[in-house]
C-alpha positions in Angstrom: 48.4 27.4 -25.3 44.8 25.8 -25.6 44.6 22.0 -25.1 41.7 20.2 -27.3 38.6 20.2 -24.8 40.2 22.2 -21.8 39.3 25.0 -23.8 35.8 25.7 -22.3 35.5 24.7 -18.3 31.9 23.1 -19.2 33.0 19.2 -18.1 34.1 21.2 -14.4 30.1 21.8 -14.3 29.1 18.5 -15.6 31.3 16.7 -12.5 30.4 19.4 -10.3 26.5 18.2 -10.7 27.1 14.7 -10.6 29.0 14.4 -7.5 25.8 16.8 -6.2 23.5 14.0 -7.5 25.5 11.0 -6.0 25.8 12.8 -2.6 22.0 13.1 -2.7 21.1 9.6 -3.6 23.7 8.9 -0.7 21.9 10.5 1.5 18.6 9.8 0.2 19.1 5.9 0.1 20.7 6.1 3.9 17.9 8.0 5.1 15.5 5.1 3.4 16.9 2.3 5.1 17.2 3.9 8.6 13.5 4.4 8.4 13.3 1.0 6.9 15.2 -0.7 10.0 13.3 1.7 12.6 9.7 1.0 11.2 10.3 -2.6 11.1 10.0 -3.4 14.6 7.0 -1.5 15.5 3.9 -3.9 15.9 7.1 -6.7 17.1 6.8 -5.7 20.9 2.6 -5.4 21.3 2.4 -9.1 19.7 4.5 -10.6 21.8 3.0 -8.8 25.1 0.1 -10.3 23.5 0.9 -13.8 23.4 2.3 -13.5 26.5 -1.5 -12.6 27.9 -2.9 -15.3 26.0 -0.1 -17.6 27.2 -1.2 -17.0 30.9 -5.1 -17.0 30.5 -5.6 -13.2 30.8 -7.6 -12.9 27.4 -9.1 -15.4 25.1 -8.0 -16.5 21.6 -10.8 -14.1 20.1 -9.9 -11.3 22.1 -5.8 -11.9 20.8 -6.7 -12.8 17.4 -8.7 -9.2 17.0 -6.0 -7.3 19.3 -3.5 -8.7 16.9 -5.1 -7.5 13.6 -5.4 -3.9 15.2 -1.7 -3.9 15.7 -0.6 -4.9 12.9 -3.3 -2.9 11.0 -4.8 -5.8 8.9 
């Protein structure tokens, strides 16, 4: 006995893809913020070494100002 729209297994492929896609955006959106929280802290470390030098008199406020901007790539 057919039921109406179990007939054809085409919906089986249809949630079959779509689980595919949401396990990829899953994926895709984790991967995205790890690199996100990783990336974040790069330059953090070098600027405070730097104002740690300028702190104690080892370079000048010209020499930190144009460390700085190479760090943080402006």
């Amino acid at each position: 006995m057919m039921f109406p729209g179990y007939a054809d297994y085409g919906y089986m492929a249809w949630m079959m893809f779509g689980s595919v896609v949401l396990w990829v955006a899953l994926i895709a959106l984790a991967a995205f913020v790890v690199i996100k929280l990783v990336a974040r802290g790069e330059g953090d470390d070098a600027v405070e070494l730097l104002k740690a030098r300028l702190a104690r008199g080892e370079i000048n406020a010209e020499e930190y100002r144009s460390r700085r901007s190479l760090i943080l790539g402006h």
